[in-house]
C-alpha positions as CSV (number, residue, x, y, z in Angstrom):
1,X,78.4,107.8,103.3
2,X,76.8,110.8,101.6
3,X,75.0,109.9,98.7
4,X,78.0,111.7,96.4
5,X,80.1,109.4,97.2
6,X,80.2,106.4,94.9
7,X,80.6,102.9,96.0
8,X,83.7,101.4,96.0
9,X,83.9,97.4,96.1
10,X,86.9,96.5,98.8
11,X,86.1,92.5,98.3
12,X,89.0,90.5,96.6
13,X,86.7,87.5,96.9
14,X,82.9,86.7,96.2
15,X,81.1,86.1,99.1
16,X,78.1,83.6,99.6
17,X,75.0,83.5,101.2
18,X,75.5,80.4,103.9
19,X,71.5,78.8,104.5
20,X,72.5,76.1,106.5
21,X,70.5,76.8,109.8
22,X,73.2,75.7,111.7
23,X,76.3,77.4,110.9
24,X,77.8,79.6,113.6
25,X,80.6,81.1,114.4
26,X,81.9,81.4,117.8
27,X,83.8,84.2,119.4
28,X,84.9,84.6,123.0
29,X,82.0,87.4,124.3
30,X,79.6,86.9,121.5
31,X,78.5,84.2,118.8
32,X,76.0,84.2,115.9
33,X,74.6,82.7,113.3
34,X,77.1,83.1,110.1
35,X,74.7,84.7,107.2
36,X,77.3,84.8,104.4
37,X,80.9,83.7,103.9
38,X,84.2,84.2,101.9
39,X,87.7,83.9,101.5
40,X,88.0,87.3,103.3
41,X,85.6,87.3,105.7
42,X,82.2,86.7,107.1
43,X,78.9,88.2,108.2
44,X,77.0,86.8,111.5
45,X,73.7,87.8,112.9
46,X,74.0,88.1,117.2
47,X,71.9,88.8,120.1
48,X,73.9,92.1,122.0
49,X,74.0,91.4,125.3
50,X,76.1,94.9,125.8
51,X,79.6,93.1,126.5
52,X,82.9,94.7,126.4
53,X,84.6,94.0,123.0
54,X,86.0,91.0,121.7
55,X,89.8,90.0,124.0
56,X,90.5,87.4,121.4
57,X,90.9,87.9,118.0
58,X,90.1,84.4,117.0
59,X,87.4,82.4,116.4
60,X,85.8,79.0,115.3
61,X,83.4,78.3,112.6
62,X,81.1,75.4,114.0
63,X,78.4,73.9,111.3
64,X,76.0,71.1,111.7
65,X,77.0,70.7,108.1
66,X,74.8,67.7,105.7
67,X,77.5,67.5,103.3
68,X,80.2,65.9,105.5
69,X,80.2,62.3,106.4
70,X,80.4,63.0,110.1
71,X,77.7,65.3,110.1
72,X,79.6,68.2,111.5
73,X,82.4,70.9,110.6
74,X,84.6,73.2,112.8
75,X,87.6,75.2,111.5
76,X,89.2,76.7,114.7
77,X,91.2,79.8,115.9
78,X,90.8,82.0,112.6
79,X,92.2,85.5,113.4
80,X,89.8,88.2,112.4
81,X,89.2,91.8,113.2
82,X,85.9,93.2,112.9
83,X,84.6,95.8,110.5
84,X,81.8,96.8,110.6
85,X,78.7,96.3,113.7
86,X,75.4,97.7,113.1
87,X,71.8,96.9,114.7
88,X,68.8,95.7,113.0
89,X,65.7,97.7,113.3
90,X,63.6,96.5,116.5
91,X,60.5,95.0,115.8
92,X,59.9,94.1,119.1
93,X,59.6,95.6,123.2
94,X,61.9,97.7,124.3
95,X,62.6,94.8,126.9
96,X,63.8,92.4,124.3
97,X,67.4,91.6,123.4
98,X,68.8,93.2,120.1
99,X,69.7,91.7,117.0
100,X,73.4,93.1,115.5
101,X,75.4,92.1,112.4
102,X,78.5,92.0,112.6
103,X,81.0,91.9,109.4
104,X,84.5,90.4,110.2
105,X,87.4,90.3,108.3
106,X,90.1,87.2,108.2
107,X,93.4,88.5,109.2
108,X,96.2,85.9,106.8
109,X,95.3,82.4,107.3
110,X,97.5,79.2,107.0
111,X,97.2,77.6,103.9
112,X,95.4,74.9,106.1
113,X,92.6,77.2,107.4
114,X,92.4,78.3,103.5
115,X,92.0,74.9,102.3
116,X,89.2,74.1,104.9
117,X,87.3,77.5,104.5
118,X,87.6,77.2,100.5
119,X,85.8,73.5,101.3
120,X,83.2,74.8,103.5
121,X,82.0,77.1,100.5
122,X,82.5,74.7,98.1
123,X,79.6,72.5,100.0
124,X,77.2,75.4,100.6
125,X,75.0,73.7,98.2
126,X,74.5,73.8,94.4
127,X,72.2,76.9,94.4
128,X,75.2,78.8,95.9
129,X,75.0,82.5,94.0
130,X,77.2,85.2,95.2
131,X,75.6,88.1,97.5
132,X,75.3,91.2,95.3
133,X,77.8,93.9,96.7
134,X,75.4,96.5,98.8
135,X,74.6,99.1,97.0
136,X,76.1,102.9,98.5
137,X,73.3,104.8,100.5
């Protein structure tokens, strides 16, 4: 994007920053760690291990989540396409595995898989701010 070109804001719904250490999401070649979360879509953090591209269009969220009485959540079989894949700077040798983020957008979801994903950002926690859109550049 040239530097011209304003930034246009695509989002119909805030999206949150998710700091539960254990919130993934889990796809059929590759799985991460979800970073932040809306009604549209998600961002997750994962190791490339230089797989094909995703088969399945679905995936499950899977959370080790404090604020539910059985200690866990998982909403499964949310169809997505992904948007955007880009790789993190490397810090480390050439040898080690790299770290890509991977933005996703839901495809329609049941009124269900609303309701559950609507709760699951509901209980991020009371400091729960929406992420700033990025800025163009």
């Amino acid at each position: 994007m040239s530097q011209n070109t304003p930034f246009v804001e695509r989002r119909k719904h805030d999206r949150f920053q998710v700091t539960t250490a254990a919130a993934f999401a889990v796809l059929t070649k590759r799985s991460g760690l979800i970073t932040e979360i809306s009604l549209d879509g998600m961002t997750l953090h994962y190791i490339d291990r230089k797989s094909t591209p995703e088969e399945n269009r679905h995936l499950d969220i899977v959370v080790d989540a404090p604020f539910c009485s059985e200690t866990s959540f998982c909403l499964k079989g949310l169809p997505f396409r992904a948007v955007s894949d880009s790789s993190f700077p490397k810090n480390l040798p050439d040898s080690s595995p790299s770290v890509k983020r991977l933005g996703i957008q839901f495809a329609p979801l049941t009124p269900a898989q609303q309701t559950a994903l609507q709760c699951f950002i509901d209980h991020l926690g009371e400091e729960r701010q929406p992420v700033a859109a990025m800025a163009a550049g």
